[in-house]
N, C-alpha and C positions, 0 to 999 in steps of 0.2 A: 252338666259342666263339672268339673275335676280339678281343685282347688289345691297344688301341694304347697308346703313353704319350706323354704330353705330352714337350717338352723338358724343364720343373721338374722333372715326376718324374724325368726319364733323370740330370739332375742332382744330386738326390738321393740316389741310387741309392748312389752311390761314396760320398758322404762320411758318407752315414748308415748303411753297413756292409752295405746288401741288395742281392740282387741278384736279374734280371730271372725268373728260375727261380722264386725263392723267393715273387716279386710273384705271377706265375701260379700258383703252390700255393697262394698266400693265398683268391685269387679263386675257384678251383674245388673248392680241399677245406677253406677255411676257415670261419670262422663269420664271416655275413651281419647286419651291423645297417641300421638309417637313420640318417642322416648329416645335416647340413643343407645347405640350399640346395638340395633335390633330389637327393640326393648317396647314395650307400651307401659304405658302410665294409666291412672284410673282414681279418678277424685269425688268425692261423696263430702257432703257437706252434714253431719248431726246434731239436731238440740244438747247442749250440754249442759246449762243451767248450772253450774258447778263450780269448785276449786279447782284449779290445778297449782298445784307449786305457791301454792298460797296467795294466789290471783283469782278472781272470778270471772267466768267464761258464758258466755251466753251459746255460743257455738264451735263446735270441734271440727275439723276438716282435716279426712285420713286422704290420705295420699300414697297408692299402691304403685310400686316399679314390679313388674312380672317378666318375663320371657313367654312367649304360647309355644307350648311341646308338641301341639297337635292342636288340629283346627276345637277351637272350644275349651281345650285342655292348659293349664295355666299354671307356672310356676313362680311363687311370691319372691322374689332377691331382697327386696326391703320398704319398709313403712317409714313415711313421717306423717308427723301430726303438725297443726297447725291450731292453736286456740286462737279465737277472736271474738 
């Protein structure tokens, strides 16, 4: 499978707390919706035991919007995160 990302998303990345790993575990062991515009989604839930922004988090939820350029082939447009 063939993982590229946009610039936005690489942008993304740092200030919404995820990172290119966790994008890739979204996409291939996450759960798979539709999206609009053509578009799928992909959501993964991680222990994060942590801070963020001066809050404590017990878990992280990335959440991928992609386009498929080819059957399996995948292109990231943008991330959010989700702490809970």
């Amino acid at each position: 499978m063939k993982i590229r990302f946009h610039p936005h998303a690489l942008e993304r990345l740092a200030e919404r707390g995820a990172t290119e790993e966790e994008v890739r575990a979204a996409i291939e062991l996450g759960e798979k919706f539709p999206a609009k515009f053509e578009r799928f989604g992909f959501r993964r839930n991680f222990p994060y035991d942590s801070q963020w922004r001066g809050r404590f988090y017990p878990t992280k939820q990335v959440e991928v919007f992609a386009v498929e350029e080819s059957p399996q082939d995948w292109l990231v447009i943008t991330v959010i995160t989700r702490f809970f």
